[in-house]
N, CA, C and O of each residue as an XYZ file, in Angstrom:
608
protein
N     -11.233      0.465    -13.370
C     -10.465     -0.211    -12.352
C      -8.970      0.048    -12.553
O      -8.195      0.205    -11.609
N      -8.572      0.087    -13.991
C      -6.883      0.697    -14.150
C      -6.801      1.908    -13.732
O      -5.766      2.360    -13.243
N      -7.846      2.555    -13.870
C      -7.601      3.928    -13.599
C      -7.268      3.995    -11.911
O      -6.257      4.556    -11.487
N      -8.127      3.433    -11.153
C      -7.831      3.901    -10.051
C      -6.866      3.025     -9.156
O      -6.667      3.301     -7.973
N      -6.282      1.957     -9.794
C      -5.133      1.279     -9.396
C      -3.725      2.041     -9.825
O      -2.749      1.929     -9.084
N      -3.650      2.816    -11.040
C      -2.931      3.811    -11.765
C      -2.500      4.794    -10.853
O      -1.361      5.252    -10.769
N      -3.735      5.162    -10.004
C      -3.652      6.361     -9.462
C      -3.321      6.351     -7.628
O      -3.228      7.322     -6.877
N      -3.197      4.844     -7.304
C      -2.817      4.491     -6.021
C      -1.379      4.263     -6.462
O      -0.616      4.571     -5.546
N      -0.497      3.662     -7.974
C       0.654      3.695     -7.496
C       1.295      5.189     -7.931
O       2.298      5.487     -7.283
N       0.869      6.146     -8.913
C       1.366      7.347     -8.767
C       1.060      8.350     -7.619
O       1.539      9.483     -7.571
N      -0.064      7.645     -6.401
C       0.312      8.626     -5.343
C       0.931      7.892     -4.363
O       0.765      8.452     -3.279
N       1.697      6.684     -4.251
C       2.272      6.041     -3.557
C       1.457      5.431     -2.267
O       1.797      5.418     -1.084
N       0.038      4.832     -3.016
C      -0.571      4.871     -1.820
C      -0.156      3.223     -0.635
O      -0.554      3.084      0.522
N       0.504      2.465     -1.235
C       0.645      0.885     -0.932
C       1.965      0.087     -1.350
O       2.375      0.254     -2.499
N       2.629     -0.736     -0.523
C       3.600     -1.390     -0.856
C       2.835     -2.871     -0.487
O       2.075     -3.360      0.349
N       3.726     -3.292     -1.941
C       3.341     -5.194     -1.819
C       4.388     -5.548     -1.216
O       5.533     -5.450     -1.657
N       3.982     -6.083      0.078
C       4.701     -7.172      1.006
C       4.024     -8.817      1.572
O       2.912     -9.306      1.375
N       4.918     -9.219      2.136
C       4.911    -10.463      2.454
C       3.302    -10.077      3.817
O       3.125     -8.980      4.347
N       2.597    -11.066      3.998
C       1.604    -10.558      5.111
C       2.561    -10.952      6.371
O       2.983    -12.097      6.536
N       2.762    -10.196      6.970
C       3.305    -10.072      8.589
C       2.446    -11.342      9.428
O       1.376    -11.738      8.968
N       2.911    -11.816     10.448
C       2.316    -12.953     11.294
C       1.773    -12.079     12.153
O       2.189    -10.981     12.521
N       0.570    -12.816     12.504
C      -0.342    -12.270     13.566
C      -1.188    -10.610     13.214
O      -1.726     -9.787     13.955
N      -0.944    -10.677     11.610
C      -1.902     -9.709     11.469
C      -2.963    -10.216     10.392
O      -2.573    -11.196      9.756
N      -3.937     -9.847     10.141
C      -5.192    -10.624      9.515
C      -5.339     -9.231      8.617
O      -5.475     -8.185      9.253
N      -5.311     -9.161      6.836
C      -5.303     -8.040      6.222
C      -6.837     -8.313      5.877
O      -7.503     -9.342      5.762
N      -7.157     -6.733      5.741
C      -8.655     -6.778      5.493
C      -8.971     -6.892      4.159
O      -8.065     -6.717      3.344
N     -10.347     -7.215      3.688
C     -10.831     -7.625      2.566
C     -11.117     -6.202      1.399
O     -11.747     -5.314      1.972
N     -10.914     -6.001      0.528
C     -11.481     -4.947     -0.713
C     -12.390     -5.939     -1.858
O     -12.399     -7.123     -2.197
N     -13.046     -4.817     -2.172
C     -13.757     -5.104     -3.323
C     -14.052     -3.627     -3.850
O     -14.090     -2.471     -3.427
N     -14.288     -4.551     -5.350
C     -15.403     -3.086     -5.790
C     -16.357     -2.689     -6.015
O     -17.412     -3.323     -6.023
N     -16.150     -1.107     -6.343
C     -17.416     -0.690     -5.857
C     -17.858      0.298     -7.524
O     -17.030      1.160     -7.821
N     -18.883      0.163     -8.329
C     -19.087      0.681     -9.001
C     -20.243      1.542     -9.167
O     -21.386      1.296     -8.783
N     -19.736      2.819     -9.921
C     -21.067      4.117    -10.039
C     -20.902      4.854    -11.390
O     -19.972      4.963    -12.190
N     -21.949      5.237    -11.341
C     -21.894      5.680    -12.841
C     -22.174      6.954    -12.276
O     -22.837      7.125    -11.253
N     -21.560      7.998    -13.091
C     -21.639      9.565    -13.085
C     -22.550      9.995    -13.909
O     -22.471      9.690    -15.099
N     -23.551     10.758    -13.446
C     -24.284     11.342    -14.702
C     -24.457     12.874    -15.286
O     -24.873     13.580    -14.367
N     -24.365     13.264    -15.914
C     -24.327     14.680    -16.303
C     -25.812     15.184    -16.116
O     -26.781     14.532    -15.730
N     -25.728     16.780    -16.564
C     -27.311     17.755    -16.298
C     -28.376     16.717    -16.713
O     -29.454     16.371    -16.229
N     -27.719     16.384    -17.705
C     -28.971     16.001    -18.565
C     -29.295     14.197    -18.377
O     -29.930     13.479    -19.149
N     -28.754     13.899    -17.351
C     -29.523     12.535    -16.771
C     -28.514     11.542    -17.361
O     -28.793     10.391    -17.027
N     -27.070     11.673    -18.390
C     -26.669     10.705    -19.444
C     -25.654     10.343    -18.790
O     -25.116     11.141    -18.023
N     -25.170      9.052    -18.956
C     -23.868      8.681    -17.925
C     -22.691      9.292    -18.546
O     -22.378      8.917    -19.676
N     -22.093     10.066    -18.029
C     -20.660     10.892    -18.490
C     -19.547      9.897    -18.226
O     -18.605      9.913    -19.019
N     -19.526      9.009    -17.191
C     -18.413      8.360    -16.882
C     -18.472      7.251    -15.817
O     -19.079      7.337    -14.749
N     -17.852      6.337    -16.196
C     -18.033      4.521    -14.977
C     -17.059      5.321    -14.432
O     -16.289      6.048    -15.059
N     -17.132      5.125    -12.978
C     -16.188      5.073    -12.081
C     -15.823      3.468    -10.912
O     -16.602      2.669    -10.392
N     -14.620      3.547    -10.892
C     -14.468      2.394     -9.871
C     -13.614      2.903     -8.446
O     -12.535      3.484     -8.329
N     -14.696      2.366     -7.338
C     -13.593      2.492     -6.344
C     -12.974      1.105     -5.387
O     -13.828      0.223     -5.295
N     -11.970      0.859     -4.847
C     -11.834     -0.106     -4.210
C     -11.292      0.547     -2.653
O     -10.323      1.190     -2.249
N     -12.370      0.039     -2.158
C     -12.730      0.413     -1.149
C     -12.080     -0.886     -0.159
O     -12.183     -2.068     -0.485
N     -11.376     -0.392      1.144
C     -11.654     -1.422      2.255
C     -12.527     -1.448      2.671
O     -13.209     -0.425      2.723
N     -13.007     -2.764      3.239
C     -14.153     -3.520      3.509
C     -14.809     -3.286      4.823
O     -16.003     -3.278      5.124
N     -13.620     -3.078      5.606
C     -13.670     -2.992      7.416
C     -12.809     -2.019      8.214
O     -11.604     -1.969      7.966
N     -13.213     -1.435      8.923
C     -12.937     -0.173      9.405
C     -11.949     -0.591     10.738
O     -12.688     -1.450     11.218
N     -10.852     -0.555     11.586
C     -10.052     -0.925     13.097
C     -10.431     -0.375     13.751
O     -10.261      0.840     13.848
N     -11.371     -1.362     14.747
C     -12.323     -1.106     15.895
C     -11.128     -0.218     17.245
O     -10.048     -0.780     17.427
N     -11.386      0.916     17.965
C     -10.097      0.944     18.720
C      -9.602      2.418     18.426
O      -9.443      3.206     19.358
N      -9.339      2.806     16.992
C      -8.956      3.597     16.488
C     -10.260      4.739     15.988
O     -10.705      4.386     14.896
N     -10.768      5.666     16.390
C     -11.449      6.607     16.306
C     -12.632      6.121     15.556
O     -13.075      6.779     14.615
N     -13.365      4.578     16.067
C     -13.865      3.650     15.365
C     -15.150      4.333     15.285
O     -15.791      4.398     14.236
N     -15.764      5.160     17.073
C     -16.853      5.306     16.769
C     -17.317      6.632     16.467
O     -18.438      7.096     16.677
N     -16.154      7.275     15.866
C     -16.630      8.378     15.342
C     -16.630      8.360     13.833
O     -15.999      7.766     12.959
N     -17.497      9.163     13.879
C     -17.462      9.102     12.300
C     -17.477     11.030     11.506
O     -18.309     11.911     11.722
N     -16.392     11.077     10.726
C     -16.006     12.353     10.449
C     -16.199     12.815      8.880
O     -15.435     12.550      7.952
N     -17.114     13.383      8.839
C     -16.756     14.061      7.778
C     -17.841     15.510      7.579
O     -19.009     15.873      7.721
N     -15.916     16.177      6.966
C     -15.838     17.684      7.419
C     -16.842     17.828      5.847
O     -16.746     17.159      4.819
N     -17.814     19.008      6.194
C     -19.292     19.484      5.274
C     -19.127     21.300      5.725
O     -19.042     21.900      6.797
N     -19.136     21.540      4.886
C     -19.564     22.819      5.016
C     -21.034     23.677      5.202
O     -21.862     23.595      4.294
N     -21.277     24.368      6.216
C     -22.782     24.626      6.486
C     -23.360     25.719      5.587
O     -22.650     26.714      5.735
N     -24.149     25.911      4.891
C     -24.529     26.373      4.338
C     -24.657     28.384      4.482
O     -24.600     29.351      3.723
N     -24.845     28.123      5.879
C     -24.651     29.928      6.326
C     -22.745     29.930      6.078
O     -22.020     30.925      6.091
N     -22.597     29.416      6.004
C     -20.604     29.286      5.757
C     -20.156     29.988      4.381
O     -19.429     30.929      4.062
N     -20.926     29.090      3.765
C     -20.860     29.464      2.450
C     -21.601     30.498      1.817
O     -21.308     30.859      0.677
N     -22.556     31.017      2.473
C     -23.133     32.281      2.141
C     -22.447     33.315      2.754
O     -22.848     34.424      2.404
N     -21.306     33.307      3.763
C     -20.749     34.214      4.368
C     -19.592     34.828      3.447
O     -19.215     35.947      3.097
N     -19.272     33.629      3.267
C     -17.694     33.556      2.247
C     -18.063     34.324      0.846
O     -17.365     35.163      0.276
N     -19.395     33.800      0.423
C     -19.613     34.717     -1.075
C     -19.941     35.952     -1.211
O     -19.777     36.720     -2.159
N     -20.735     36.190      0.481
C     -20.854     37.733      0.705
C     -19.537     38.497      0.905
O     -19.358     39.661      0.547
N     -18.867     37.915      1.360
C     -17.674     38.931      1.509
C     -16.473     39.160      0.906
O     -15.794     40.184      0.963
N     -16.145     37.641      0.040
C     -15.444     37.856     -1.256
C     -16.014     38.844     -2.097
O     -15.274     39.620     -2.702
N     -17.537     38.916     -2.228
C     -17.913     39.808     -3.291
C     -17.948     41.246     -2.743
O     -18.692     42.094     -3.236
N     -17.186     41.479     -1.789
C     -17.476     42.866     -1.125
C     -16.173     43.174     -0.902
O     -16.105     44.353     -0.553
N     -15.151     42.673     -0.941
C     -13.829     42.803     -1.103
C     -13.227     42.513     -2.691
O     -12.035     42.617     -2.978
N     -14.168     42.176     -3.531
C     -13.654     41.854     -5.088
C     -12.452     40.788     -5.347
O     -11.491     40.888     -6.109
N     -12.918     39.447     -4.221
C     -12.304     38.507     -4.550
C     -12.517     37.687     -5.922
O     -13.405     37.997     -6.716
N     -11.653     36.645     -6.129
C     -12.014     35.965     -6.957
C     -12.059     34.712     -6.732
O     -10.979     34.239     -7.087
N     -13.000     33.614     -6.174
C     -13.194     32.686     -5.789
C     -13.077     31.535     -6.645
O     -13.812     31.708     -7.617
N     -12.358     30.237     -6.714
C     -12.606     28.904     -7.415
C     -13.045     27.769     -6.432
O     -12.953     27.759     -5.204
N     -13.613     26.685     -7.389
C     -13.483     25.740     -6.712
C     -13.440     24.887     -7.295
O     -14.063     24.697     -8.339
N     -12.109     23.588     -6.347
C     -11.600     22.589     -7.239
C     -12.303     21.427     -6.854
O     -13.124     21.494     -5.939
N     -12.054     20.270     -7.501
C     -12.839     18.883     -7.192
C     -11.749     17.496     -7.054
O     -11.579     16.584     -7.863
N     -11.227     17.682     -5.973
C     -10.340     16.369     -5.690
C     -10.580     14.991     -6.677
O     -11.572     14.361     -6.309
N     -10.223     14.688     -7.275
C     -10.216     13.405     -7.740
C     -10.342     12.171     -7.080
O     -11.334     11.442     -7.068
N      -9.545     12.043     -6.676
C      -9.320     10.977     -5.293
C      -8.873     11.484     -4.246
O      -7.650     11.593     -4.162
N      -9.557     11.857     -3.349
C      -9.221     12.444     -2.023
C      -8.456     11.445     -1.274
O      -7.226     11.399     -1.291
N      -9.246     10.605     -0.583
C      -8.687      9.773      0.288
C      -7.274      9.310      0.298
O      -6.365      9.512      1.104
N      -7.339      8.551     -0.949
C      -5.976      8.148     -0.800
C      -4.405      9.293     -0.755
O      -3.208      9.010     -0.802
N      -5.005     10.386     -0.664
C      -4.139     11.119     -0.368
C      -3.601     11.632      0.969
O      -2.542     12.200      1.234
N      -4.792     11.213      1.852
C      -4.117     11.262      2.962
C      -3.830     10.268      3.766
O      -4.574      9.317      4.008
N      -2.051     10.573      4.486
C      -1.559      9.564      5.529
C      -1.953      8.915      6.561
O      -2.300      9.641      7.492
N      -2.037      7.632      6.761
C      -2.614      6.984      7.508
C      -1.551      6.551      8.987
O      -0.550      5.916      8.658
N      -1.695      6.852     10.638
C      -0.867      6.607     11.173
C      -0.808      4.691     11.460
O       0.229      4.055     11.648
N      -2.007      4.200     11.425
C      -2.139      3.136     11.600
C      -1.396      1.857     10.482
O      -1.357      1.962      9.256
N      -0.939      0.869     11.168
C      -0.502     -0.179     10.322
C      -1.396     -1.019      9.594
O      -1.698     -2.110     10.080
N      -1.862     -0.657      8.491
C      -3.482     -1.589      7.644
C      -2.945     -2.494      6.537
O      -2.279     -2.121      5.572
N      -3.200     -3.313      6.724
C      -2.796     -4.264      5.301
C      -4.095     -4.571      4.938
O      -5.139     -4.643      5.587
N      -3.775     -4.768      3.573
C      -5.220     -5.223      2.476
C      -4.803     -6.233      1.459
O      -3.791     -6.251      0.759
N      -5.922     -7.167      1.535
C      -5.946     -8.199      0.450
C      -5.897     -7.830     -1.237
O      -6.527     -6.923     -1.782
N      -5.214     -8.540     -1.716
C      -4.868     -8.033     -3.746
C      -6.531     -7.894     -4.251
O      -7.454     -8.693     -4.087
N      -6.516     -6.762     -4.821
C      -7.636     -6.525     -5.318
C      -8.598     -7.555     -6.235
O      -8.149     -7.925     -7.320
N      -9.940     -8.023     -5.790
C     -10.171     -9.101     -6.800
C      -9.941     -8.488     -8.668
O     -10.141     -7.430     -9.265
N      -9.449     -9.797     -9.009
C      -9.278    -10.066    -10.318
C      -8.333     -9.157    -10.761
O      -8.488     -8.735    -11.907
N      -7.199     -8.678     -9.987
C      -6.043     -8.198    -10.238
C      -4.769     -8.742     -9.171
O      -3.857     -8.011     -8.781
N      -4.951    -10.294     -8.781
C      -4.279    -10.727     -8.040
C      -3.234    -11.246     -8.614
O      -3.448    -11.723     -9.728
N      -1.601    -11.338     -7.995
C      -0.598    -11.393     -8.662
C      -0.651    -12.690     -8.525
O      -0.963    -13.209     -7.453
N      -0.152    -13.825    -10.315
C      -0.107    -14.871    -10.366
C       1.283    -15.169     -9.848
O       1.210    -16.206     -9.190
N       1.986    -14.900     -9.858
C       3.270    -14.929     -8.852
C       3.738    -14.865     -7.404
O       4.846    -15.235     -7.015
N       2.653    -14.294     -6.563
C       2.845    -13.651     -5.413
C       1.585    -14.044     -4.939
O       1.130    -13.221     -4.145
N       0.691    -15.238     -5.195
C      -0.740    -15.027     -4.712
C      -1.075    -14.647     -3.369
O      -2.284    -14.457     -3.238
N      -0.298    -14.452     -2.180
C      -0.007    -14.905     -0.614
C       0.437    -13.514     -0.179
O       0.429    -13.121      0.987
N       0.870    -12.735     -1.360
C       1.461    -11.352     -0.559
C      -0.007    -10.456     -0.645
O      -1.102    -10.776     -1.108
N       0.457     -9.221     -0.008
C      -0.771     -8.238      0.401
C      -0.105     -6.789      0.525
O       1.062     -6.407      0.617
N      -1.162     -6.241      0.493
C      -0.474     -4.636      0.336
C      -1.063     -3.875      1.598
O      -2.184     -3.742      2.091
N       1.038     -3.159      2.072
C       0.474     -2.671      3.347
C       0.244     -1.260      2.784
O       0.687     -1.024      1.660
N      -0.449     -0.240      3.505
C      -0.809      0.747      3.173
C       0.058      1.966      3.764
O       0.341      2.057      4.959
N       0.489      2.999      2.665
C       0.775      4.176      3.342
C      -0.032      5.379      3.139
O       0.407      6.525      3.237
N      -1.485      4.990      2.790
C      -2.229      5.914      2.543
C      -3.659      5.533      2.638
O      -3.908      4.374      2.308
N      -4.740      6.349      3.060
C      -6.151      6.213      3.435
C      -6.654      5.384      1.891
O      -6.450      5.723      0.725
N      -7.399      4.151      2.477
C      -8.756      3.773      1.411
C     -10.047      4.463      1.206
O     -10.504      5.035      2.196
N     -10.444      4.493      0.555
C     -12.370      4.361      0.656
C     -12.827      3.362      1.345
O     -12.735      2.162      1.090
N     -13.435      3.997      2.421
C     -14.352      2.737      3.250
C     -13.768      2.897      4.665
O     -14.571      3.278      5.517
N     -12.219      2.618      5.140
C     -12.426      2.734      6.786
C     -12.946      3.822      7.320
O     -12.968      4.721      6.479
N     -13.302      4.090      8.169
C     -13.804      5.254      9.083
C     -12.607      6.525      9.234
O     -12.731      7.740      9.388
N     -11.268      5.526      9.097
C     -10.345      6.904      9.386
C     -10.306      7.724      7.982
O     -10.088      8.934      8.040
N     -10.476      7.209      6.944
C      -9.883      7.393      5.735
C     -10.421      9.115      5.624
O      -9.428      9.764      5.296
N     -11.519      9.948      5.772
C     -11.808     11.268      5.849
C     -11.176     12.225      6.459
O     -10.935     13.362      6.052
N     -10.791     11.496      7.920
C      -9.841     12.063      9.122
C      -8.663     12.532      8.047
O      -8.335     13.674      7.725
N      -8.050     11.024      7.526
C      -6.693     11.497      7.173
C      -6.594     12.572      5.964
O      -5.536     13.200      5.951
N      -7.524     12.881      4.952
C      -7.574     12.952      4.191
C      -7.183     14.764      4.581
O      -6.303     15.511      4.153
N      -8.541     15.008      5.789
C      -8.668     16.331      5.983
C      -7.386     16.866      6.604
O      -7.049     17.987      6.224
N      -6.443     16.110      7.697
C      -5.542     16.370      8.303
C      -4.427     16.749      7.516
O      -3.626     17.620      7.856
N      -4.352     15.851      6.063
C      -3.039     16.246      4.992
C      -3.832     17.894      4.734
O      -3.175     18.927      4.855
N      -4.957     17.895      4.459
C      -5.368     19.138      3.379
C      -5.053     20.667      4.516
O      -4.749     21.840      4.303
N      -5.378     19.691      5.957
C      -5.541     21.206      6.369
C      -4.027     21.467      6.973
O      -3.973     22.524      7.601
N      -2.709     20.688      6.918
C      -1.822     21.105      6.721
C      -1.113     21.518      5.731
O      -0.240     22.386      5.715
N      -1.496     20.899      4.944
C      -0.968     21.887      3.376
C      -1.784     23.369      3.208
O      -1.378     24.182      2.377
N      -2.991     23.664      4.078
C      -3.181     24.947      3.680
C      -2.779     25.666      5.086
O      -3.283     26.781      5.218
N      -2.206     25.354      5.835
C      -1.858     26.000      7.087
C       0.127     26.215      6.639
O       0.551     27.359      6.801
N       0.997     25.307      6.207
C       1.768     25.116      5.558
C       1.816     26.988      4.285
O       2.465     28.026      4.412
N       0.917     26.589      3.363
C       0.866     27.790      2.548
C       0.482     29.059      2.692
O       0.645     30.013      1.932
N      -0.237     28.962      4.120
C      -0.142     30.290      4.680
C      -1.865     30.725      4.208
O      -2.186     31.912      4.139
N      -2.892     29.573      3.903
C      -4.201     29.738      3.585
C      -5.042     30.128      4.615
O      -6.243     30.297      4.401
């Protein structure tokens, strides 16, 4: 759970503010999984804190997420290997919260990391959670301008 609170304020994903009137911030919790390696053994707890509820309105009833088809990927290895590319592939850590969100979302203090000082404030977001519906959208929209950006 430090870890991935660690890693929302080094990517700047949230500012703690006062909750705004007439907006209702949505609920988080967490969400826990265990990773397991080849051999069936848990390699690693992971935690995510996920928003709870998705803003009906906003590309509510779609639901996106970009997969690669399998003839895709057999195309790409045929022809890297016929041009003598050299292919990698990386594994996002935390995707989501890396990409920008246009919408105004506030979220409730994470349970059992709520500030004893501030119990009443909430964090607005400048970056996608786990869990709304947009959060894939945004994620893909940063990635596929940073590789349109680099000339990918």
């Amino acid at each position: 759970m430090h870890e991935e609170l660690e890693n929302f304020e080094r990517n700047h994903v949230r500012d703690f503010v006062e909750p705004p009137p007439n907006r209702r911030p949505i609920g988080t919790k967490w969400v826990f999984k265990n990773k397991r390696g080849e051999d069936g053994m848990v390699v690693r707890n992971k935690a995510r804190l996920p928003g709870v509820s998705s803003k009906e309105g906003i590309n509510y009833e779609e639901t996106f997420a970009p997969v690669a088809r399998l003839e895709a990927i057999r195309i790409l290895l045929a022809f890297a290997a016929s041009k003598g590319f050299k292919l990698q592939q990386i594994d996002v850590k935390s995707a989501f919260p890396n990409g920008f969100i246009e919408e105004e979302v506030y979220v409730r203090q994470p349970p059992g990391f709520e500030s004893a000082r501030f119990p009443d404030r909430v964090y607005k977001l400048r970056k996608a959670l786990y869990g709304p519906k947009q959060a894939p959208r945004a994620w893909y929209a940063r990635l596929k301008s940073f590789c349109s950006n680099a000339g990918l």
